[in-house]
C-alpha positions in Angstrom: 21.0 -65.4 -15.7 22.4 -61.7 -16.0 24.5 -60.6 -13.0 23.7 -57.2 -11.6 26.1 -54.4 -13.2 27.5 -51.7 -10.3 26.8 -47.8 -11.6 29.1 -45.4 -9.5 27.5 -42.4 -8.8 29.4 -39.4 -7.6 27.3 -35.9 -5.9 29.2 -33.7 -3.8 32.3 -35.5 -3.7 30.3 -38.8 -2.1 30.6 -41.8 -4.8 27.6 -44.3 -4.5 27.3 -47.3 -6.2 24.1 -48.9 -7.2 23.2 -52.3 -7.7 21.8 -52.2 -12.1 20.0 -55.8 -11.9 16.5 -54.6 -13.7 16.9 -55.1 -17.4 13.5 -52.9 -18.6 15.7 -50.1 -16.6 18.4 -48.3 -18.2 20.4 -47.3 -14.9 22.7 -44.8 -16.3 20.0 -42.8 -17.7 18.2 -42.7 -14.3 21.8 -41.9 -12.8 22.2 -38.6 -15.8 18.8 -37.9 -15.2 19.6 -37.3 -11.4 22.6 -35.9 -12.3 21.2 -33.3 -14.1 18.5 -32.3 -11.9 20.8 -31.8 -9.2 22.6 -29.5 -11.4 20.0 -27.5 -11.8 19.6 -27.0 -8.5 23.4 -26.2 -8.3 23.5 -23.3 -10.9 19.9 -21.7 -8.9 21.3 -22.2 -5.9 24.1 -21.4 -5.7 25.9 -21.7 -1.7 22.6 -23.6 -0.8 24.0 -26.7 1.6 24.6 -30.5 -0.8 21.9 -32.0 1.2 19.6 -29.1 0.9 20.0 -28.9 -3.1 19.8 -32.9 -3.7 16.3 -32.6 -1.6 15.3 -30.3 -4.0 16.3 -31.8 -7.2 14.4 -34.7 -6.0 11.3 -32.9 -5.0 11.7 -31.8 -9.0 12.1 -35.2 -10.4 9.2 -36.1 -8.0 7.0 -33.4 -10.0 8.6 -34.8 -13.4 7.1 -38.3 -12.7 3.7 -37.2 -11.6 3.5 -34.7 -14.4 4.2 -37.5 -17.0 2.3 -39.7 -15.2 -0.6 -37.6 -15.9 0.2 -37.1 -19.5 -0.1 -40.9 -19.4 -3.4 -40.7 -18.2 -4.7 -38.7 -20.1 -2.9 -40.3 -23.6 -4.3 -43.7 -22.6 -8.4 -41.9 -22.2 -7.8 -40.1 -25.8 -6.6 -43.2 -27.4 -9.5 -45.5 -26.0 -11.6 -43.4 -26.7 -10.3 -43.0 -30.5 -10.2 -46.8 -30.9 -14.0 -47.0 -29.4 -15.0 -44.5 -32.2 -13.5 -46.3 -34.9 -14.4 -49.6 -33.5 -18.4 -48.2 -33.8 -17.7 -46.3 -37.3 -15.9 -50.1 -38.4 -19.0 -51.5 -36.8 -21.7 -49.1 -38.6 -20.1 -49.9 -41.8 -19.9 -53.8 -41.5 -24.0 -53.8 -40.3 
């Protein structure tokens, strides 16, 4: 059994840690990505209160996930529906 690996995290001079115990997760990439998106908001707004800008980059990273949840979607109906075509041209040929 794997023991659970502690990520510090560090935003506005507060360091959290956070428990890394799912293995299909790769923790520090969810901490960069974070990272980064609060950056963003850092360099737009600029003076804004911590709080205020971490709110934000989360609302983004919220819109992120629903975007590419979407994609998903939307990849999944185009490839069933690809495979369902060549399933019925396989088909037409074998009759």
């Amino acid at each position: 059994m794997e023991t659970a690996q502690i990520i510090k995290l560090n935003f506005f001079g507060q360091v959290y840690e956070l428990k890394a115990d799912d293995p299909e997760v790769d923790v520090r990439e969810v901490v960069e990505y974070v990272q980064a998106k609060v950056r963003e908001q850092e360099t737009a707004n600029k003076g804004m209160a911590p709080h205020k800008m971490v709110v934000l980059a989360m609302l983004n990273a919220g819109k992120d996930y629903i975007l590419a949840r979407h994609q998903l979607s939307e990849l999944k109906e185009t490839v069933v529906g690809k495979a369902s075509r060549l399933v019925a041209k396989i088909d037409s040929v074998m009759d």
